[in-house]
Backbone bond lengths (Angstrom), bond angles and torsions (degrees), N, CA, C in turn:
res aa  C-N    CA-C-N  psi(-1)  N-CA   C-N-CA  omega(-1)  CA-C   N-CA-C  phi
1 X - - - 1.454 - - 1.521 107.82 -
2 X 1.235 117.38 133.17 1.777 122.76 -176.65 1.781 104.40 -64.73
3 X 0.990 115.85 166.70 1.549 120.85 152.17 1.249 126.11 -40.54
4 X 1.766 119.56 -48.53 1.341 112.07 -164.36 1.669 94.28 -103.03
5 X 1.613 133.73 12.73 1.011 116.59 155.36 1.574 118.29 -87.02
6 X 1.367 97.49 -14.09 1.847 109.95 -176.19 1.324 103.16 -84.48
7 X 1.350 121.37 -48.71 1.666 111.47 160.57 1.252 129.28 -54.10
8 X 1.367 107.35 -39.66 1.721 95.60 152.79 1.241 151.16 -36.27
9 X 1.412 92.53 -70.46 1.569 124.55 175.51 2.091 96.31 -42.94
10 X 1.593 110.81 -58.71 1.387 123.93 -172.75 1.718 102.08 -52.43
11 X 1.552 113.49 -48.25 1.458 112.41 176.19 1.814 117.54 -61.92
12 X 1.160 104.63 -19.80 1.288 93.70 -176.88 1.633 117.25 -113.29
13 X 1.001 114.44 10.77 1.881 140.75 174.83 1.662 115.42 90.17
14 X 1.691 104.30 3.41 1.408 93.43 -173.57 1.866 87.06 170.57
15 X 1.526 120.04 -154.23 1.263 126.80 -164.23 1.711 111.25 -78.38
16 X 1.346 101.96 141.58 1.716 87.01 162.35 0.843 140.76 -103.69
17 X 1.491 125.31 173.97 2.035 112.85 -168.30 1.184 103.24 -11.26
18 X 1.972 110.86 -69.64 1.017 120.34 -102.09 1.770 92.27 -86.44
19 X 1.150 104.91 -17.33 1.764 139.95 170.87 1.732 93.36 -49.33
20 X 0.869 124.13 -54.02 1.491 129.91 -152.99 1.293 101.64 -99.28
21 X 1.223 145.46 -45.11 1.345 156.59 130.10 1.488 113.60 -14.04
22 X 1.551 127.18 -53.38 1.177 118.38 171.23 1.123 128.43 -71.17
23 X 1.603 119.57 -37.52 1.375 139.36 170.41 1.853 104.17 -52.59
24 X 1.334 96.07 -54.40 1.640 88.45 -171.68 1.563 106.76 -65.33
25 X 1.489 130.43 -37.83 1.701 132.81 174.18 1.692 91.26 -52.02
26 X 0.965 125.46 -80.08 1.386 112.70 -161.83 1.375 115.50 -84.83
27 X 1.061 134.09 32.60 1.811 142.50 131.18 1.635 102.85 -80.51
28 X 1.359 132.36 -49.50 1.192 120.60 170.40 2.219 116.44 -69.67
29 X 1.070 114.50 -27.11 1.460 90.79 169.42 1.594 122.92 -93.88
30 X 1.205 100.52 -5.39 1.640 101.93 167.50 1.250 138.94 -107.05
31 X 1.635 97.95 1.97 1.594 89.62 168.59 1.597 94.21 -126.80
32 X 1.700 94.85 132.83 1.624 103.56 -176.88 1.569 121.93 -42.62
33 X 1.523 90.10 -58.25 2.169 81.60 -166.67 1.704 86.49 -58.97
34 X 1.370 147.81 -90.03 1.022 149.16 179.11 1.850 123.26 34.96
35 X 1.838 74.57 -60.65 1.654 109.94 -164.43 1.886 96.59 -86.64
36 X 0.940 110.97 -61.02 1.768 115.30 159.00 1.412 131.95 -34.24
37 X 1.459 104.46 -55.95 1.642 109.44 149.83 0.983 119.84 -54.95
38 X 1.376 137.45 -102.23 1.001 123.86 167.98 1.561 132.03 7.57
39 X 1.562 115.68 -72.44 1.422 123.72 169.33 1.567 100.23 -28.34
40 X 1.205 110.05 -73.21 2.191 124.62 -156.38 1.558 78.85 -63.09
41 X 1.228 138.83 -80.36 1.615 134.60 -167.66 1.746 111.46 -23.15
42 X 1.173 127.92 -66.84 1.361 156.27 169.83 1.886 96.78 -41.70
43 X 1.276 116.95 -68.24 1.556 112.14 -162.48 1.482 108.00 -83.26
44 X 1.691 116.32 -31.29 1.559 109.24 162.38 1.508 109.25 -62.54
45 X 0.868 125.86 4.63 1.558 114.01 -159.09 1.768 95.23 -117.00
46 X 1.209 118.63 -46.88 1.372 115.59 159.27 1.347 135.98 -55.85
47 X 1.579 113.12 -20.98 1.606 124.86 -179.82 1.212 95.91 -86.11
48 X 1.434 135.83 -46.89 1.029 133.75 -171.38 1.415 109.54 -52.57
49 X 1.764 118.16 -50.51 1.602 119.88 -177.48 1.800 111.10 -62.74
50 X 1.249 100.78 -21.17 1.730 110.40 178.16 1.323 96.78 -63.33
51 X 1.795 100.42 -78.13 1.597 74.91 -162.74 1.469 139.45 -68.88
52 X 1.142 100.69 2.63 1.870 96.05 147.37 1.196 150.45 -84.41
53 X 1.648 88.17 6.84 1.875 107.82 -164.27 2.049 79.18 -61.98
54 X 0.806 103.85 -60.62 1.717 125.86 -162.09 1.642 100.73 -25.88
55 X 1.535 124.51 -30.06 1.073 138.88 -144.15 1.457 104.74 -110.72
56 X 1.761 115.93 -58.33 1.012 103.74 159.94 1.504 147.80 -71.58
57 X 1.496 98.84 -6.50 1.592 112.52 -170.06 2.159 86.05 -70.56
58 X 1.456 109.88 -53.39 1.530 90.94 -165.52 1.524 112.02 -73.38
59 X 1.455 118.14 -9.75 1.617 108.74 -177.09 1.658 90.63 -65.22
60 X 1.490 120.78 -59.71 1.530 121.54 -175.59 1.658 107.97 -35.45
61 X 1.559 100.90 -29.03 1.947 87.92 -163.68 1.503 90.89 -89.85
62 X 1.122 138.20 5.84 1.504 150.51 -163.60 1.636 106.07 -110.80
63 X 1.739 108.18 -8.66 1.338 95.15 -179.49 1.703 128.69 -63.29
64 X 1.100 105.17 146.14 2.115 103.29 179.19 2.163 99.47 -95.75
65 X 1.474 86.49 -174.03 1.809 78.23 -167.56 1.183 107.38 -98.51
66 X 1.902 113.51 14.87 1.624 114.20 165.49 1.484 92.16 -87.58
67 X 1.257 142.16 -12.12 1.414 118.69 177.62 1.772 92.32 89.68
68 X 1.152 120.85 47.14 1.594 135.93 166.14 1.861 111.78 -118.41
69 X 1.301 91.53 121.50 1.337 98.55 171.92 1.826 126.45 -112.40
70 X 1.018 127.05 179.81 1.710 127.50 -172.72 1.434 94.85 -133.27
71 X 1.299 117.09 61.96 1.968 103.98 162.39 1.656 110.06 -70.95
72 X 1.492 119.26 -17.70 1.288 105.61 -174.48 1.968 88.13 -129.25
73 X 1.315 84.47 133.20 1.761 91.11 -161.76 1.852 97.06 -76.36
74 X 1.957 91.11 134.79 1.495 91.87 -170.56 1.738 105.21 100.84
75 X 0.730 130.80 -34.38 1.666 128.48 166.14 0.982 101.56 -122.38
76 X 1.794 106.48 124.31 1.209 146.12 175.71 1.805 104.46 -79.02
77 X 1.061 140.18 78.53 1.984 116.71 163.44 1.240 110.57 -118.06
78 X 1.954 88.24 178.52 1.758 81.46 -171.67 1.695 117.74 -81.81
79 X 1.493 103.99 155.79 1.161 90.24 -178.81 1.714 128.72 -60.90
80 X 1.066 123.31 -30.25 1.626 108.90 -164.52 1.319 105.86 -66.59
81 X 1.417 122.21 -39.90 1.579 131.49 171.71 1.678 110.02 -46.88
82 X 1.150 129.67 -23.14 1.378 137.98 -155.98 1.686 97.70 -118.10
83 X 1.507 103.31 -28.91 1.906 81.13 -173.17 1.725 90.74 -102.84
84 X 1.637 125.49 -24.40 1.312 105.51 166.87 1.477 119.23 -72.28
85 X 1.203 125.64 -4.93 1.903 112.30 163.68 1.479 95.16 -77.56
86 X 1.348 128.24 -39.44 1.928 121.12 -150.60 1.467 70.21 -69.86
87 X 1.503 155.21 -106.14 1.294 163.48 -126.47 1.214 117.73 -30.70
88 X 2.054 105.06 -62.49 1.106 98.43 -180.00 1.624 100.33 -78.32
89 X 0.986 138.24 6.72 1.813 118.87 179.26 1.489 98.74 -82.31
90 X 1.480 114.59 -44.67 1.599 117.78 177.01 1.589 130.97 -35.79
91 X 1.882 82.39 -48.79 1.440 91.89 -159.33 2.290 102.46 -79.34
92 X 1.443 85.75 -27.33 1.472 83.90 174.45 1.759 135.16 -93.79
93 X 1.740 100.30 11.71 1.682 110.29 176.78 1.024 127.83 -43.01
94 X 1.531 104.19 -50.07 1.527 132.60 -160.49 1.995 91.55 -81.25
95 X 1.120 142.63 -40.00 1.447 130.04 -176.86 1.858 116.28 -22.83
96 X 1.135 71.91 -57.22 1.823 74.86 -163.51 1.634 97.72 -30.90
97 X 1.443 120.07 -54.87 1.496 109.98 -174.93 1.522 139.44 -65.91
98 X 1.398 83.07 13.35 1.770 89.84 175.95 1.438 127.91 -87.96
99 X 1.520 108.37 0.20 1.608 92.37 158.11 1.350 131.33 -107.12
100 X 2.138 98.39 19.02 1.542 101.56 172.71 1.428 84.65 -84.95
101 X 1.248 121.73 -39.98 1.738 108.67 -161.04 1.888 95.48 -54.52
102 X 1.275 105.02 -46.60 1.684 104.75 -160.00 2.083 99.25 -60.77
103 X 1.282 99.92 -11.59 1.650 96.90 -162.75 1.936 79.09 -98.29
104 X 1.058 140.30 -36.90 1.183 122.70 -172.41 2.090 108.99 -83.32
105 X 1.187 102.48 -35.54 1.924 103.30 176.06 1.222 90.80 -56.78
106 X 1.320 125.61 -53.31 1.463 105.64 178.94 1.489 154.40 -77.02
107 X 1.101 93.17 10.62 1.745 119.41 171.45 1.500 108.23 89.64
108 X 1.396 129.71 16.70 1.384 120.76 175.26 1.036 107.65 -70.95
């Protein structure tokens, strides 16, 4: 570590992000299952947003000029309320599997 990363590290009580961020990128490309998990985590997680692309593209073509959409046929709401729940549900599917990843980074 250089000087002005050690003065850093000292200014800020310990490592930074960007410290922890690198460590975690290269714990995931160097250890195989790691890098494997990861991989299947990442591409299930994108098929999953596919196959709903299909779903939201026609609620959008379904919009009215209050800005109401039909993702679930038979209820009319507005859209921003409807694509900020789909987002955060998206972005948080994949959780549950993070303590095989945490049981595999860690060599169990």
């Amino acid at each position: 570590m250089s000087a002005a990363a050690e003065a850093r590290a000292a200014r800020s009580g310990g490592s930074s992000w960007l410290d922890v961020v690198r460590a975690e990128l290269t714990k995931n490309i160097t250890s195989p299952a790691v890098l494997v998990f990861v991989v299947l985590v990442v591409v299930a997680h994108a098929g999953s947003q596919a196959m709903q692309l299909a779903d939201f593209r026609a609620a959008l073509a379904g919009i009215d000029a209050a800005g109401r959409i039909e993702l679930i046929p038979g209820s009319r709401e507005p859209a921003v309320q409807v694509f900020e729940e789909q987002l955060v549900a998206l972005v948080f599917s994949f959780v549950i599997v993070l303590p095989v990843l945490g049981a595999l980074a860690g060599g169990c």
